[in-house]
C-alpha positions as CSV (number, residue, x, y, z in Angstrom):
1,X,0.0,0.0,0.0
2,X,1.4,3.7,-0.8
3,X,0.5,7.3,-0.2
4,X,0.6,9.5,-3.2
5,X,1.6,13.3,-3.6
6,X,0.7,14.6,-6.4
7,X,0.7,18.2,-7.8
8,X,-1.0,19.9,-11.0
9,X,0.3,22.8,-12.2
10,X,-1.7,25.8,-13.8
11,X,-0.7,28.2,-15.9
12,X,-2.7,31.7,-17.2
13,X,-2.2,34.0,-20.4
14,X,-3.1,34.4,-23.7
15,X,0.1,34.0,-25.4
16,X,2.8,33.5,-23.1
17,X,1.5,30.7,-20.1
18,X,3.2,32.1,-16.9
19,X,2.7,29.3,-14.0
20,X,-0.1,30.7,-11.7
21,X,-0.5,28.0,-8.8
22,X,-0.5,24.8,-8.1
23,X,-3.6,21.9,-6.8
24,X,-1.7,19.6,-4.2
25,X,-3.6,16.5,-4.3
26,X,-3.1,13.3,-1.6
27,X,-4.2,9.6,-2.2
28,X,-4.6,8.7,1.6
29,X,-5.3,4.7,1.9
30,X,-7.8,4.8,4.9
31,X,-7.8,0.5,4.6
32,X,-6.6,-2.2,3.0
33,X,-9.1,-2.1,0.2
34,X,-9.7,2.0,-0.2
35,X,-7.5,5.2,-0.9
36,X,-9.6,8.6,-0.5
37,X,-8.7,11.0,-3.5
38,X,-8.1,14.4,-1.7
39,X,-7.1,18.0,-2.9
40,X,-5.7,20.1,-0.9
41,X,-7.4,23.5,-0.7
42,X,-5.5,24.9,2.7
43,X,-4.2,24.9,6.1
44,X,-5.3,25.9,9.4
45,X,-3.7,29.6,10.6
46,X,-3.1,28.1,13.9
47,X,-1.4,25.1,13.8
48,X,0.7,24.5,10.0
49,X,0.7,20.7,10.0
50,X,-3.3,20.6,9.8
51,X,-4.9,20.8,6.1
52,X,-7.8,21.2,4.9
53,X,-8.8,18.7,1.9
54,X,-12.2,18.0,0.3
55,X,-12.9,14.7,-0.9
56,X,-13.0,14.0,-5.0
57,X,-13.5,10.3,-4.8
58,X,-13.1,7.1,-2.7
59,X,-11.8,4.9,-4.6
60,X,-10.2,1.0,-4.8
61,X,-6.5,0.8,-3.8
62,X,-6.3,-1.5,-7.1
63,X,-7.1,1.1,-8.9
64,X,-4.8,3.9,-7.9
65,X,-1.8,3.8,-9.6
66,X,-4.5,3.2,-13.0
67,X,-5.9,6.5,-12.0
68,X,-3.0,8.5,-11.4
69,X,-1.6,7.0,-14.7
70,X,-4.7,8.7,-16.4
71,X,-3.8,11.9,-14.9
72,X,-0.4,11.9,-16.2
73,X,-2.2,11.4,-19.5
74,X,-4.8,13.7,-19.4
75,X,-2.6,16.8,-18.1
76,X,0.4,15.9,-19.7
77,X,3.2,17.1,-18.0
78,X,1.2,19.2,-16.0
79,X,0.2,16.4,-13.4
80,X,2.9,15.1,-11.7
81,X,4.0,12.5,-8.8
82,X,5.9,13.8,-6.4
83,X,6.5,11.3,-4.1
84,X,4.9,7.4,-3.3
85,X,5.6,6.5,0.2
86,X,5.2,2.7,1.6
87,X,2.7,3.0,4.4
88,X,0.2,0.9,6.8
89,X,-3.2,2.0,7.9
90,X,-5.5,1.4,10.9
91,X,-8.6,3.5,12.5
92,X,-9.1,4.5,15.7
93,X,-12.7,5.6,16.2
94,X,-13.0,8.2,13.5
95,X,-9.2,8.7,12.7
96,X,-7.7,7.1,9.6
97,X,-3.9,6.7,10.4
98,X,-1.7,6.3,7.8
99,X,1.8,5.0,9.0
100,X,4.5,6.7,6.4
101,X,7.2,3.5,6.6
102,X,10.1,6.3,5.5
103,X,10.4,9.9,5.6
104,X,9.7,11.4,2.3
105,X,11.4,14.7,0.1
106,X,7.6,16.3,1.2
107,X,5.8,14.3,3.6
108,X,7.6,14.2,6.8
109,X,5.4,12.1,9.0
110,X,2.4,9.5,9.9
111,X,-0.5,11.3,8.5
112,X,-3.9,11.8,10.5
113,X,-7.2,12.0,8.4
114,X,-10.7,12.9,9.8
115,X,-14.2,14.0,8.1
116,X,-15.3,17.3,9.1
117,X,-18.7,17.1,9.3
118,X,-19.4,20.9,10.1
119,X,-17.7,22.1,6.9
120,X,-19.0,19.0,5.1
121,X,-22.4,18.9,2.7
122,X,-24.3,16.4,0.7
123,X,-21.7,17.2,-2.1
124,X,-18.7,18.3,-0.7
125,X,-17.5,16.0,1.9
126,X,-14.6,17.7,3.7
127,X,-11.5,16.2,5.8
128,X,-8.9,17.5,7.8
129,X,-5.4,16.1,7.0
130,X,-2.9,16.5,10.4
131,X,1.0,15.9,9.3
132,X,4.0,17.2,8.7
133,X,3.6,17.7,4.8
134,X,6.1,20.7,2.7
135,X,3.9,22.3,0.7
136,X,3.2,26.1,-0.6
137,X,-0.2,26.9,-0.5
138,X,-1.0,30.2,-2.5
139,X,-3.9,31.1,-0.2
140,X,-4.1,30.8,3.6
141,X,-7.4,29.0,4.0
142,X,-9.4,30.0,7.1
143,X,-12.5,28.0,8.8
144,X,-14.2,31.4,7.8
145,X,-13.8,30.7,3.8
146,X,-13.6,27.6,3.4
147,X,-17.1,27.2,2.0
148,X,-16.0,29.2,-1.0
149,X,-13.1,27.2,-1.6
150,X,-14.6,24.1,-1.5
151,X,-17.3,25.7,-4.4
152,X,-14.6,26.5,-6.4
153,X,-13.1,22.5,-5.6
154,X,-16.3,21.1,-6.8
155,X,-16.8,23.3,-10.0
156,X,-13.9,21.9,-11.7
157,X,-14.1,18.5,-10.7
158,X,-18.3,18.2,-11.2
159,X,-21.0,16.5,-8.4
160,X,-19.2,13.9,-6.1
161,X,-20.6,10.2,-6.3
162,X,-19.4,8.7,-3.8
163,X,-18.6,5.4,-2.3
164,X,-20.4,4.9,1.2
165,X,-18.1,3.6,4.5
């Protein structure tokens, strides 16, 4: 079983595409049999190793490396794997924890996952990710706007069907 980090790069302007920011992205296994497909859309003001992710898919761990080979595809160069890290995974109550087996380049620790269900909806099902992850986010995301965020999450990747627990 591995955890994925993944990035996708965007780029604005007519003629001459200047890089404008980046969509950090996580497969997270939560079992033996399911990764959660998370983007990353920011991190808490008070404490910088929790993030806020919202939910694009839960999918079969069979599956994974088949779906982030059809990102590669799709965006070209744009999508890229950053680091696959050998891990474990248990649950403890609510918790997912993901064991990292080695310190990556960008992931620096066990990873925590938990739904929120106060941000959460219907169709956008939000989690908050606690580790020690190296990442720039362009915007600081607060509890306050995270709502927005999350809209502008769902808009480009379309209604959420997803698999139930």
């Amino acid at each position: 079983m591995n955890l994925y980090y993944c990035v996708l790069k965007h780029y604005k302007g007519l003629f001459k595409k200047k890089h404008f920011k980046n969509t950090h992205t996580l497969m997270v296994p939560v079992s033996e049999t399911h990764s959660l497909y998370l983007v990353l859309i920011g991190r808490s003001n008070e404490d910088n190793t929790v993030f806020y992710a919202q939910l694009v898919k839960k999918i079969p761990n069979e599956i994974v490396e088949d779906l982030l080979n059809g990102e590669i595809d799709y965006f070209d160069e744009r999508f890229s794997v950053l680091e696959k890290i050998p891990c474990s995974v248990s649950k403890i109550k609510d918790i997912y924890i993901t064991k990292i087996h080695n310190k990556g380049k960008y992931i620096k620790s066990n990873i925590l996952t938990t739904f929120n269900e106060e941000e959460s909806t219907n169709k956008r099902r939000i989690y908050v990710v606690k580790a020690k992850i190296d990442l720039e986010l362009s915007d600081e995301i607060t509890p306050e706007n995270l709502g927005m965020v999350a809209a502008k999450v769902m808009a480009k990747f379309g209604d959420l069907d997803r698999i139930k627990d």
